[in-house]
C-alpha positions as CSV (number, residue, x, y, z in Angstrom):
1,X,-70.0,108.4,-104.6
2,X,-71.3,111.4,-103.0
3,X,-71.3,115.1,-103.6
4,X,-70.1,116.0,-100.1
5,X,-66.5,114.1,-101.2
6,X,-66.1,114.9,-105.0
7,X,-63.8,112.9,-107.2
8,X,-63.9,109.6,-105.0
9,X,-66.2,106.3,-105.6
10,X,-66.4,103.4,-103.2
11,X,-67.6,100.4,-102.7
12,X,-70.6,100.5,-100.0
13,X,-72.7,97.7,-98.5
14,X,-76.0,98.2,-97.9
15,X,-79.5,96.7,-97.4
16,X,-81.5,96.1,-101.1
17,X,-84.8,96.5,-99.1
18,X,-85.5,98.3,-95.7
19,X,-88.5,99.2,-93.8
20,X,-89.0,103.2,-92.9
21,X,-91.0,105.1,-90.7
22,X,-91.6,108.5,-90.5
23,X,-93.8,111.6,-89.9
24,X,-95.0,114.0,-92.0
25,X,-94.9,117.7,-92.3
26,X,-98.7,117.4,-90.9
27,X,-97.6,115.2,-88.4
28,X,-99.0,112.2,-90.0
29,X,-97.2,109.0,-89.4
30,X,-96.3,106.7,-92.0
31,X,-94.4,103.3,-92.8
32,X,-93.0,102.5,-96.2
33,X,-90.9,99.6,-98.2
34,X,-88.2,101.0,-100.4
35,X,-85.9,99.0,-102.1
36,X,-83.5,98.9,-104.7
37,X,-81.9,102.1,-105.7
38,X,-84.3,103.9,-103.5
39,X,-83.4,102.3,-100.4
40,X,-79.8,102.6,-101.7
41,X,-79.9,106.1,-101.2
42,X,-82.4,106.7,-98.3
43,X,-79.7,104.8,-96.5
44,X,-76.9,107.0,-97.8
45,X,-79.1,110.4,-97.0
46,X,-79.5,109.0,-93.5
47,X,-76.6,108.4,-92.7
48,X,-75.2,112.1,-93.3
49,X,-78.1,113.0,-90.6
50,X,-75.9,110.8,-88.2
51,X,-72.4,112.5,-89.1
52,X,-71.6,109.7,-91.9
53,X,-70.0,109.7,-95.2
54,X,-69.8,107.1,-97.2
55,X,-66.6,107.0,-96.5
56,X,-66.6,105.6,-93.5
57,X,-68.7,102.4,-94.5
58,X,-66.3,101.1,-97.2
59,X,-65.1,98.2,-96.3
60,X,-62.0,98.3,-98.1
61,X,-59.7,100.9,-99.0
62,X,-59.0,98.8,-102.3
63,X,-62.4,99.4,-103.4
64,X,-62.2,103.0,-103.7
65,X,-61.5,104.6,-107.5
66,X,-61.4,108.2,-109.0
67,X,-64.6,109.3,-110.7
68,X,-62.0,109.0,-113.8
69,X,-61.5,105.0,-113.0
70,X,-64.8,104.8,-112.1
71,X,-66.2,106.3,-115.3
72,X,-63.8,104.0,-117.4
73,X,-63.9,100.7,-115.4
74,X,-68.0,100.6,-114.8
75,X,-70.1,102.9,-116.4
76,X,-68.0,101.9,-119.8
77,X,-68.8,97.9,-119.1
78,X,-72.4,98.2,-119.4
């Protein structure tokens, strides 16, 4: 899901672990591992820096739900 389209969830594939690189305020550079959740979402904040929404990296539109269905279907199960 994502704030910038309220309401819908989707099923997204992504990497569980990445590599990242980048520079500092103080123009340090620096390289990190993220994974899991964390690398979930640096992926998901990068791509709205490149004009993407989740959205457009479902691969199905079967996969997508209401937050309601979502809620009931997922959260509920665990």
């Amino acid at each position: 899901g994502c704030l910038s389209i309220p309401g819908i969830r989707g099923v997204v594939p992504r990497y569980q672990a990445i590599e990242v690189e980048y520079t500092t305020r103080n123009g340090n550079l620096h390289r990190q591992k993220l994974t899991d959740f964390v690398a979930r979402i640096f992926q998901h904040e990068s791509d709205h820096l490149d004009g993407i929404v989740f959205l457009d990296r479902v691969e199905s539109t079967q996969e997508l739900m209401t937050e309601q269905e979502y809620q009931q279907q997922i959260v509920q199960q665990k």
